[in-house]
C-alpha positions in Angstrom: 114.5 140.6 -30.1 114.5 143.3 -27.3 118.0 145.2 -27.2 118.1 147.5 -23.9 120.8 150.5 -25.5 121.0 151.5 -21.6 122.9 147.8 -21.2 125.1 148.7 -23.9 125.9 152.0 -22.5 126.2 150.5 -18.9 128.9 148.4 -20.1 130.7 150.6 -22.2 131.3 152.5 -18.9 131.8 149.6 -16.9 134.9 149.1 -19.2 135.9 152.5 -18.6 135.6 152.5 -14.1 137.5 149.1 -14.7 140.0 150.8 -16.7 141.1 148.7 -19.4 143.5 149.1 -21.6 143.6 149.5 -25.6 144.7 146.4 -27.4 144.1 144.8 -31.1 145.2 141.7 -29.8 143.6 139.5 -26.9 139.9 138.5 -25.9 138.9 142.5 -27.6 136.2 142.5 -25.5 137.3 143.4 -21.9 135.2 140.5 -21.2 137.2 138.2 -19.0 141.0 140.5 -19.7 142.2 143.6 -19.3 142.2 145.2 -22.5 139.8 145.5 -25.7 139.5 147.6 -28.9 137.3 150.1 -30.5 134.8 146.5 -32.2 135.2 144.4 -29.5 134.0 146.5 -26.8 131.0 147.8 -28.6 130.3 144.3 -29.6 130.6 142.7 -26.0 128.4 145.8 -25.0 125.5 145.0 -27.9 125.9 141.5 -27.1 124.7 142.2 -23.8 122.5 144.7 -24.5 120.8 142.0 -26.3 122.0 141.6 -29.8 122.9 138.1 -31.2 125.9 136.3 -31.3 127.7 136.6 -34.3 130.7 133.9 -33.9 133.2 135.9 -33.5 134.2 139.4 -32.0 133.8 141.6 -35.1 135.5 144.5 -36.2 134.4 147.9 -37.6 133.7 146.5 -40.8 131.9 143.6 -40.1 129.5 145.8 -38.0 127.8 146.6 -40.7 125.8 143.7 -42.1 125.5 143.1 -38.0 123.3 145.5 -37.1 121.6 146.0 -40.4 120.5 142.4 -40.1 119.5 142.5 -36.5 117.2 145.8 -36.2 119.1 149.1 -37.0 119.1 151.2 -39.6 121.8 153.1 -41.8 120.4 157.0 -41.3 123.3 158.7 -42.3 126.0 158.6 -44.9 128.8 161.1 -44.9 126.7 163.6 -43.9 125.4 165.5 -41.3 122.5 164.3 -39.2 120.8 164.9 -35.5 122.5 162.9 -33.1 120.7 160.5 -30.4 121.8 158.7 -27.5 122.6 155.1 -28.5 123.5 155.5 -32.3 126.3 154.0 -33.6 128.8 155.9 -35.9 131.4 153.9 -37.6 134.3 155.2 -39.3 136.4 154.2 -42.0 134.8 153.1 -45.8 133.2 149.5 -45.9 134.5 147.0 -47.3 137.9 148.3 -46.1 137.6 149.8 -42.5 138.9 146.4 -40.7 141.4 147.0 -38.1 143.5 150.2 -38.1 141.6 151.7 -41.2 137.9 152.3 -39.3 137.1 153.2 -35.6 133.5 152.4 -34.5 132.1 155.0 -31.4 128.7 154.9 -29.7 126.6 158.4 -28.5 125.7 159.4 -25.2 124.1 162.3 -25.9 123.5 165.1 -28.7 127.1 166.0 -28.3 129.7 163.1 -26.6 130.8 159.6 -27.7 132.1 156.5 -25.6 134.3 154.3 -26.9 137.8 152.4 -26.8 140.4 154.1 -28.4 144.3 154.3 -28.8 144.9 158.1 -27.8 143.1 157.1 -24.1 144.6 153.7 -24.0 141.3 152.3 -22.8 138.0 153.9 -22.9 136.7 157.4 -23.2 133.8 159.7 -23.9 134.8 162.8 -26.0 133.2 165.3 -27.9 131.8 163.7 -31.6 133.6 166.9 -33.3 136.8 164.8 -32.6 136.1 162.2 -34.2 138.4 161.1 -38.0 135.2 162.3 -40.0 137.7 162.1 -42.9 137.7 158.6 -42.9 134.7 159.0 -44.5 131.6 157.9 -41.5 128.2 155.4 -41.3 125.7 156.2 -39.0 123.0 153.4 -37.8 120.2 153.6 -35.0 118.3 151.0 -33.4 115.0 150.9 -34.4 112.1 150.1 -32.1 114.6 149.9 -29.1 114.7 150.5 -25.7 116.1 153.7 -24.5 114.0 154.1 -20.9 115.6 155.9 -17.9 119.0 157.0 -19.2 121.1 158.4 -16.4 120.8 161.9 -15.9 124.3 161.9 -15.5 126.6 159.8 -16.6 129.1 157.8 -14.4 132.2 159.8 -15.5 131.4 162.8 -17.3 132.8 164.3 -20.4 135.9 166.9 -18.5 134.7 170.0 -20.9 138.5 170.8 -21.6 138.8 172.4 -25.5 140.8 171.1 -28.1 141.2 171.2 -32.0 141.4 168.5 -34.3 143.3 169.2 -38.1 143.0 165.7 -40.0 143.8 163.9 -43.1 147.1 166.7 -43.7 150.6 166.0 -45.4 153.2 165.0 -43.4 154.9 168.6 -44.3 151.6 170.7 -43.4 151.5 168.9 -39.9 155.2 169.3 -39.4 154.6 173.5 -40.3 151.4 173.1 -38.0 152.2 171.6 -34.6 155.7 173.8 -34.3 153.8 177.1 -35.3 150.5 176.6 -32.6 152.7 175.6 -30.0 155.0 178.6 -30.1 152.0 181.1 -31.3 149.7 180.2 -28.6 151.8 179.2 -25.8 150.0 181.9 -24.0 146.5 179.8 -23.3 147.8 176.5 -23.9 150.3 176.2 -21.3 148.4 178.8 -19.1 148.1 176.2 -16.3 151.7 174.5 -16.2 153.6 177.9 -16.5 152.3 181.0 -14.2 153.4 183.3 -11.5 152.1 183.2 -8.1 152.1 186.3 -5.7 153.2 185.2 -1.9 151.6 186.9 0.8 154.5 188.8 1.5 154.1 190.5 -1.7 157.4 188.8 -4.3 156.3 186.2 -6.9 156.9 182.7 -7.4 157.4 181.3 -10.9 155.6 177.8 -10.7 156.2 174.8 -13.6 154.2 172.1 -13.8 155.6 168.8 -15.1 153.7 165.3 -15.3 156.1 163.4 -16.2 160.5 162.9 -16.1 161.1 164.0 -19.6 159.4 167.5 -19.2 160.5 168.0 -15.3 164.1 167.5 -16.8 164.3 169.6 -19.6 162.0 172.5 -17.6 164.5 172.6 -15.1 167.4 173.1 -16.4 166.2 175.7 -19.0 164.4 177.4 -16.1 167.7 178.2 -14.8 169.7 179.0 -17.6 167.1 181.4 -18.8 167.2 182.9 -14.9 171.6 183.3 -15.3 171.0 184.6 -18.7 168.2 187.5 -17.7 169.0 188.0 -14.3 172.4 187.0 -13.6 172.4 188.1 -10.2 169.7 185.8 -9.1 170.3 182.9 -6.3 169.9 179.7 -8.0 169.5 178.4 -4.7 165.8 180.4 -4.3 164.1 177.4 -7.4 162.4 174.8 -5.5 161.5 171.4 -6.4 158.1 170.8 -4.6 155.8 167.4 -5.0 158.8 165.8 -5.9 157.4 162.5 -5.3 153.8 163.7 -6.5 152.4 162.6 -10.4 152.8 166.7 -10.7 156.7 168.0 -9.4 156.2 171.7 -9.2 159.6 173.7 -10.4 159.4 177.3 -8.4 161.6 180.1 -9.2 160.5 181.9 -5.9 161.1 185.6 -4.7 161.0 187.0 -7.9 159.6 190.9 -8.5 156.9 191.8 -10.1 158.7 192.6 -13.2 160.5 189.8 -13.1 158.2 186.9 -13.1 155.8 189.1 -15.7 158.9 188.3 -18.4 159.8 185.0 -17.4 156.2 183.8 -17.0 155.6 185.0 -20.5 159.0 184.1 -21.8 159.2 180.3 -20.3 155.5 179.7 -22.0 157.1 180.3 -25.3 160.7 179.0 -24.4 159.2 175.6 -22.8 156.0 175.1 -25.3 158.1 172.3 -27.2 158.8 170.8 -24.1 155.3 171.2 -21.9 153.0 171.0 -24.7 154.8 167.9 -26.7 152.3 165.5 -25.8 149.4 168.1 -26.0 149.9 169.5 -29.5 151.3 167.4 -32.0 151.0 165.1 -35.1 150.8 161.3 -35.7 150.4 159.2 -38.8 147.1 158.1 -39.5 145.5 154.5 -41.1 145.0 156.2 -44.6 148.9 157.8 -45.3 148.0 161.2 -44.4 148.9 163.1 -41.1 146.4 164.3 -38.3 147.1 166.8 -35.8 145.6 167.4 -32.1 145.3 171.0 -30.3 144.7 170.4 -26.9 146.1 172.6 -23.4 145.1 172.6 -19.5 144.8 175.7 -19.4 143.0 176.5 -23.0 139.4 178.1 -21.6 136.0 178.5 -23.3 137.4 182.3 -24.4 140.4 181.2 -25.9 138.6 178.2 -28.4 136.9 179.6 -30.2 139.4 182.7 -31.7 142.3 180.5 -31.4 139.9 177.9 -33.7 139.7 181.0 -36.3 142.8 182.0 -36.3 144.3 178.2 -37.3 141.9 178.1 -40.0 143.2 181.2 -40.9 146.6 180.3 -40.9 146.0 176.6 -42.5 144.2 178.3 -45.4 147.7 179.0 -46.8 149.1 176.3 -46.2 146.1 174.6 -48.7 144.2 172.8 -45.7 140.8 173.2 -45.9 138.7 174.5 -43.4 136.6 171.7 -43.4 139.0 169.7 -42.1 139.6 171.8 -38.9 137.1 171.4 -36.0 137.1 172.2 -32.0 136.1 169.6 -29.6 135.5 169.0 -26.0 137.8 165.8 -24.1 
C-alpha cells in the first residue's frame, strides 16, 4: 500500500482555495458538497492519498484503529514530541472523542496544522500551540511513506498574526478573563482598528475600523458622544463615514489637534475594546463542560506577544489557572 502524504496535503488545501464550509452534517467530506468536518476531510484527504476505504466517513475516534491498521504508528501520547510534516494529531480521549468531544488536525510543518474547523468555518492552517491540548492528544505518523517534493511554500500560508489560547477554565475564570484583557490591553489589540492619522496639512484624523454592522453602529455613536463630552465645542459635522459600502467602513473624527486625537485615540481603544475586540477576545463553551478563551488582535505585533503572554499568566495565576494551560500561537 503506497500512501503519497503530499496527496493528502494537496487536498486538504484544495478544500481550503474551494472554501468550504464547516458542517457535522452532510457528505463530511467536501467531496461532491460544500461543507465537511474536522474527520471527514482528513479522511477524504487519506483516502486519496491512498489509504483504504473504511465504509464509512469516520470520525476522530474511529481514526484510530484506521491508521494503526493500515501503516502508521502511535509516537506520542500526551506528551511532547518533534513534529513532522504529515503526522496526524488527534484530540479528544479514545473511546470517547466522537463528534464534538475530539478534533483531528494534520502538520504542515514543524510548526502549523491544516484542518477543518468550527472557529474558520471551513478550513485553516494555524499554529499547533492553538490547538485544545487539554483534551488530552494522540499523535500517529505514517511509516514508510512518501513525503517527496513538499511545496516550498504552501498554497495559502499561515498569516503570522499572534494570539493566545487559555483552555479548559470555569465559566467564572473566563468571564473575569476576556473583560480584564480586553480593557488592559486595548492598547496593542485594537492598535490597527483605532489610531490617529496626521493629514498633510498638519491636524489629525481619528480613524475606526469596523468589519461588520454591529461594531460600525455602536463605534459611531460612542465616537461622538465621547467627542460632545471631551470637547464640546467640536463640529460633529467634521466625522466622516468613508468605505461605506466597503467590508471595512472607516469612522473619521477629522481635524483634530494633536492633543486631541493623542486622548481620544488612547481613550476610544479602551472605551470601544468591548465593542471592537468582541469577536477577537472572548470565551465559548467547550465539548468537555469547561470554558476556553481566545486572545487574538490585528494590530497585536511580534513585541507585544510575548510580554502580553507573561503578564496573563501572571494575572491567571491568581485566579488558580495554571500556566500550563496558557499558550501563544500564530493564525
Amino acid at each position: 500500500m503506497a500512501v503519497n502524504i503530499e496527496t493528502a496535503i494537496k487536498n486538504m488545501y484544495d478544500l481550503m482555495n474551494r472554501r468550504i464550509t464547516y458542517s457535522m452534517y452532510g457528505c463530511r467530506t467536501g467531496n461532491g458538497c460544500s461543507s465537511a468536518d474536522c474527520s471527514g476531510a482528513i479522511y477524504d484527504s487519506l483516502r486519496k492519498a491512498g489509504m483504504p476505504n473504511a465504509g464509512w466517513v469516520l470520525n476522530t475516534d474511529s481514526m484510530h484503529d484506521w491508521l494503526l491498521r493500515n501503516g502508521w504508528q502511535q509516537i506520542a501520547f500526551n506528551r511532547d514530541w518533534n513534529m513532522q510534516r504529515g503526522d496526524i494529531i488527534i484530540f479528544g480521549y479514545r473511546g470517547s472523542s466522537g463528534g464534538a468531544a475530539g478534533h483531528i488536525v494534520m502538520a504542515t510543518d514543524t510548526q502549523n496544522v491544516i484542518h477543518c474547523n468550527y472557529s474558520a468555518n471551513g478550513v485553516s492552517v494555524n499554529n499547533e500551540a492553538g490547538m485544545p491540548y487539554s483534551m488530552g492528544w494522540y499523535v500517529y505518523r505514517l511509516v514508510g511513506g512518501s513525503t517527496s517534493n513538499p511545496p516550498t511554500t504552501p498554497p495559502q500560508p499561515v498569516a503570522g498574526k499572534n494570539g493566545i489560547a487559555i483552555d479548559n477554565v470555569s465559566y467564572e475564570q473566563a468571564k473575569n478573563l476576556v473583560p480584564y484583557i480586553q480593557s488592559r490591553y486595548a492598547w496593542t489589540l485594537a492598535r490597527d482598528q483605532i489610531q490617529r492619522v496626521k493629514q498633510p496639512n498638519g491636524v489629525y484624523t481619528l480613524v475606526i475600523k469596523a468589519d461588520n454592522k454591529y461594531k460600525y453602529e455602536n463605534s459611531v455613536n460612542r465616537l461622538k458622544q465621547e467627542l460632545k463630552t471631551y470637547y464640546p465645542g467640536y463640529m460633529q459635522q467634521n466625522i466622516a463615514i468613508v468605505d461605506g459600502d466597503k467590508k471595512v467602513i472607516k469612522i473619521e473624527a477629522r481635524n483634530l489637534t494633536d492633543a486631541q486625537s493623542k486622548k481620544m485615540e488612547d481613550h476610544m481603544r479602551k472605551f470601544l475594546c468591548d465593542i471592537t475586540l468582541y469577536d477577537q477576545t472572548y470565551g465559548e463553551p467547550n465539548a468537555y463542560g469547561t470554558w476556553d478563551v481566545r486572545v487574538m488582535g490585528e494590530g497585536f505585533n511580534n513585541t507585544d506577544a510575548p510580554i502580553v503572554l507573561r503578564e496573563i499568566q501572571e494575572y491567571a495565576t491568581k485566579l488558580k489557572v495554571p500556566k500550563a494551560h496558557i499558550k501563544g500561537f500564530k493564525y
